[in-house]
N, C-alpha and C positions, 0 to 999 in steps of 0.2 A: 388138180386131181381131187376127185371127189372121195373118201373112203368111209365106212361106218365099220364099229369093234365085228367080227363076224358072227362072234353070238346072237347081234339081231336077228341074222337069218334062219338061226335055229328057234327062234320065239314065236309059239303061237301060244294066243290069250284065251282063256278057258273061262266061261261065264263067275267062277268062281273067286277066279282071279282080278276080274274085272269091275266089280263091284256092282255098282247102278247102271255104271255106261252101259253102251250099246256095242256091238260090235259089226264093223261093216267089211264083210269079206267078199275077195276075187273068186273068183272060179277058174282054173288051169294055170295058174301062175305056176313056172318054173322055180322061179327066186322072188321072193317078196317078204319085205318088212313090214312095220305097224309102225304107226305113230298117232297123240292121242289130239284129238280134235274138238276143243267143245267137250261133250259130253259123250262124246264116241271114238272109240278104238279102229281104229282106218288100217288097212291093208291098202302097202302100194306095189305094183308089178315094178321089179327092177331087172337092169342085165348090168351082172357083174362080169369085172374083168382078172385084174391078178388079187392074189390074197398070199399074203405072209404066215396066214393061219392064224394070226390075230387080227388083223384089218384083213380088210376086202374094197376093191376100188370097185364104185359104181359108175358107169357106165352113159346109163338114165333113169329114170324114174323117181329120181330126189331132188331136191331144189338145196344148194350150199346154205347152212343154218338150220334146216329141219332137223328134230331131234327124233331115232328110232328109238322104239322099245328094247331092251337088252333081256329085260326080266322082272320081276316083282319083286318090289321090298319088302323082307319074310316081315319086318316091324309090325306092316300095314300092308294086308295083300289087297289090299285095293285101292293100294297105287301103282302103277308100271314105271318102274323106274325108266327113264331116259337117258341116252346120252350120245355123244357123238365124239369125246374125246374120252382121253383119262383110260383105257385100256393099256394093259400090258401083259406082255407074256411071263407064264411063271416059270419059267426056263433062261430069261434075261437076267443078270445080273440088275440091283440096284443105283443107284444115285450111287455115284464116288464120293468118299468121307463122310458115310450115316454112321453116324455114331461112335466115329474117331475119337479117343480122346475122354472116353463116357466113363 
């Protein structure tokens, strides 16, 4: 099963945000992400399926290893940060025994 954090699908990239790239957009997509290509910000048309509210399972439209855009890194807004793991909800509890013992 395919999933990406769900905030990819709320990211769209704003010339300002993007730097130099380029930005290459869909037209009527229901559900679609970005990811950065070369020198250009790519929109893919996806059909998701179930979502936890932090993942969302895709469906189609992504190939396993492709990295979406989640958001820009405030450091350097002309990077879009990437990623495909490493979310979590902030409603979950942490790792058992952080900082046991400290």
């Amino acid at each position: 099963m395919l999933s990406i954090p769900s905030k990819a699908l709320r990211y769209t990239p704003q010339k300002e945000t993007v730097g130099n790239r380029k930005i290459q957009d869909i037209n009527g997509a229901k559900n679609k992400v970005w990811t950065v290509e070369g020198n250009t910000v790519v929109a893919h048309r996806v059909n998701i399926g179930m979502t936890d509210g932090t993942h969302t399972q895709v469906l189609s439209g992504l190939k396993a290893g492709q990295e979406v855009i989640t958001g820009v890194d405030v450091k350097s807004s002309e990077e879009p940060t990437a990623s495909a793991e490493g979310e979590r909800s902030p409603f979950a509890p942490g790792p058992r025994n952080r900082n046991k013992g400290k």
